[in-house]
C-alpha positions as CSV (number, residue, x, y, z in Angstrom):
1,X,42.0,101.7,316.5
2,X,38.8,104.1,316.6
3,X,36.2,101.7,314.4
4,X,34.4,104.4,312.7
5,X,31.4,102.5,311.6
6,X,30.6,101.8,314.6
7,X,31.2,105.7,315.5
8,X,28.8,106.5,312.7
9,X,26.2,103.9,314.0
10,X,26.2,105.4,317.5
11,X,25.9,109.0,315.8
12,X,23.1,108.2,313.9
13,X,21.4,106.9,316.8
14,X,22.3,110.0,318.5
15,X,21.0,112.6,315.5
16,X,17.6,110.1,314.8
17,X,16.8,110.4,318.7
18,X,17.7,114.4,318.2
19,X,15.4,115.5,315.3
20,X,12.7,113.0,316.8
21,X,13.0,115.0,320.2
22,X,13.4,118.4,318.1
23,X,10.1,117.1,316.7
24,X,8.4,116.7,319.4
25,X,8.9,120.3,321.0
26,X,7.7,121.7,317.7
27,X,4.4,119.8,317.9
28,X,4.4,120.8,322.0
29,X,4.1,124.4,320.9
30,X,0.8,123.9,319.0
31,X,3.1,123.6,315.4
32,X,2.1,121.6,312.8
33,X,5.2,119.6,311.3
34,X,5.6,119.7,307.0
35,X,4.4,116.8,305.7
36,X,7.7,116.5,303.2
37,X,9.6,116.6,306.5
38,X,8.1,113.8,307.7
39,X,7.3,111.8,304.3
40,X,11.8,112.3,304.7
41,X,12.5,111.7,307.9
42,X,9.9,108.2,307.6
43,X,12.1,107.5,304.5
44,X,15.3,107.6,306.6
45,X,14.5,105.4,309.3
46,X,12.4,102.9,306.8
47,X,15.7,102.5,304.6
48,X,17.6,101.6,308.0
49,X,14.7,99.0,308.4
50,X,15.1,97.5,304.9
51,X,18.7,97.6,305.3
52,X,18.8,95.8,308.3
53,X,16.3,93.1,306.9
54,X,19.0,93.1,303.9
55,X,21.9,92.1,306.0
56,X,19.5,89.9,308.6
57,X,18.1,87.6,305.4
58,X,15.0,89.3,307.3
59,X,11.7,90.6,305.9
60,X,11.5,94.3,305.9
61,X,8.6,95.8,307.8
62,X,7.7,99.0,305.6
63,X,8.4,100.1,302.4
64,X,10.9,102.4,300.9
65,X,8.6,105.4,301.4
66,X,5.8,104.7,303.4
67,X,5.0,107.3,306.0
68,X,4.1,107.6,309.6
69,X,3.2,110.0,311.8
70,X,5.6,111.6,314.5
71,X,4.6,108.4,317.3
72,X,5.1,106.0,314.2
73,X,8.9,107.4,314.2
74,X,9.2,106.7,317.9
75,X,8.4,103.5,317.0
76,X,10.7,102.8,314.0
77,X,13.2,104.6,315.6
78,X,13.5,102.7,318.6
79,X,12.9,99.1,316.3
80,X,16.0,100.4,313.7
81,X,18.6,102.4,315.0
82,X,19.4,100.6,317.9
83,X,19.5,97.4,316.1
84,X,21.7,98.9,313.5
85,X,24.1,100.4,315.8
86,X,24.5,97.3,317.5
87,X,24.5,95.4,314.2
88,X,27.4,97.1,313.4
89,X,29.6,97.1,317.0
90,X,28.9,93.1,316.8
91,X,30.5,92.9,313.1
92,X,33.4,91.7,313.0
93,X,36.0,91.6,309.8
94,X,34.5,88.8,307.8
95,X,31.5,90.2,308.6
96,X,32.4,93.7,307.0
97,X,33.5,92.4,304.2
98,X,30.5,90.0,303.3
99,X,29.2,90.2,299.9
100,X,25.4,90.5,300.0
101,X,23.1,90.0,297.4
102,X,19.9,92.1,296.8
103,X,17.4,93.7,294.8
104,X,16.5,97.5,295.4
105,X,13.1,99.3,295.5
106,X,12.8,99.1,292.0
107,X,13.7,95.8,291.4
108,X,17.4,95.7,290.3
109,X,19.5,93.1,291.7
110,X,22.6,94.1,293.4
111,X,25.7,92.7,295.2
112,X,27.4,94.9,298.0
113,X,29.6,94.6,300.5
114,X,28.3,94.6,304.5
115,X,30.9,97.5,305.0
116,X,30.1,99.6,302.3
117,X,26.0,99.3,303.2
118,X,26.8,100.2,306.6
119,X,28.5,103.4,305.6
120,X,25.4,104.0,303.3
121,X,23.0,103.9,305.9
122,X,24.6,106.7,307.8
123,X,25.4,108.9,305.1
124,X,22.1,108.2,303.8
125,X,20.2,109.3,306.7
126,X,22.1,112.7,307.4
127,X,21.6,113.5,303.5
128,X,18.0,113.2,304.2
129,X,18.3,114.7,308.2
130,X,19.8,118.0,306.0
131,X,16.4,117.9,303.7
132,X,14.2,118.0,307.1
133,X,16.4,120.9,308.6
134,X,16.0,123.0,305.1
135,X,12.2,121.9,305.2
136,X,11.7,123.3,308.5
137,X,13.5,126.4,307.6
138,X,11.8,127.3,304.7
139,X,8.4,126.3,306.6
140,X,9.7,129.1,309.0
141,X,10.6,126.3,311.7
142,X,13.8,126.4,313.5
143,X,16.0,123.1,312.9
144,X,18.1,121.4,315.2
145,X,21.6,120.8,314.6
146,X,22.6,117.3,314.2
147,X,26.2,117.9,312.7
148,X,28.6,114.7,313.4
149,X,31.2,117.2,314.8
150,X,28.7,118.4,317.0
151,X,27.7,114.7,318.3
152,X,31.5,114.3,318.7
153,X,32.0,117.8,320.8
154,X,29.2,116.4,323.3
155,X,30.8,113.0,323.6
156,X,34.1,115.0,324.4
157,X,32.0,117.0,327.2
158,X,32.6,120.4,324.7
159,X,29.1,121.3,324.0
């Protein structure tokens, strides 16, 4: 049975490590990066922090929108999205269906389930991955394509 959380954990891994690299070639050509496309991109790979401090009983190292610069994204990036990835190839089914309880940026106290949170993350980050793409279009940048079916074509050899 294909565990597709821990599909989309490995593909978010895979499209974090993507727009970082993408990144990095636009700032190798003497490009400046939009600030809003990196104020979203920090708020993608902070929430994975907070989430995974969530599910750990962990403190959270940054907040809900602080923002780095492109090295400070290495950084979280290699601190989060591994950990999350493996975080969810180690759950197993009691796991996934733990009820967690927790407040939100604002404050509001919520109870959610370790499956549900894990599928948030991921669709979180690619809602936010599509804002950077359209950032760096309209900033007359080229984005990189970071499509799950695309991530899925190059695990298959097909791209």
């Amino acid at each position: 049975m294909i565990n597709t959380i821990e599909k989309l954990g490995a593909y978010n891994v895979w499209a974090n490590g993507k727009l970082l690299s993408h990144l990095d070639g636009i700032v190798a050509t003497g490009q400046q990066l939009p600030e809003r496309a990196l104020r979203l991109f920090s708020h993608v790979l902070n929430a994975q922090a907070i989430w995974l401090a969530r599910l750990t009983g962990t403190q959270s190292p940054v907040k809900v929108w602080q923002e780095h610069d492109l090295q400070g994204l290495h950084k979280l990036h290699q601190q989060t999205s591994p950990s999350l990835h493996q975080y969810m190839q180690d759950a197993d089914d009691a796991e996934m269906t733990r009820m967690i309880s927790y407040a939100n940026s604002l404050g509001n106290a919520y109870d959610s389930q370790v499956s549900d949170i894990l599928t948030h993350v991921c669709v979180h980050a690619n809602y936010h991955r599509a804002q950077v793409a359209a950032d760096l279009r309209q900033n007359g940048l080229e984005p990189i394509n970071t499509d799950f079916i695309t991530y899925c074509r190059e695990l298959a050899g097909q791209a």
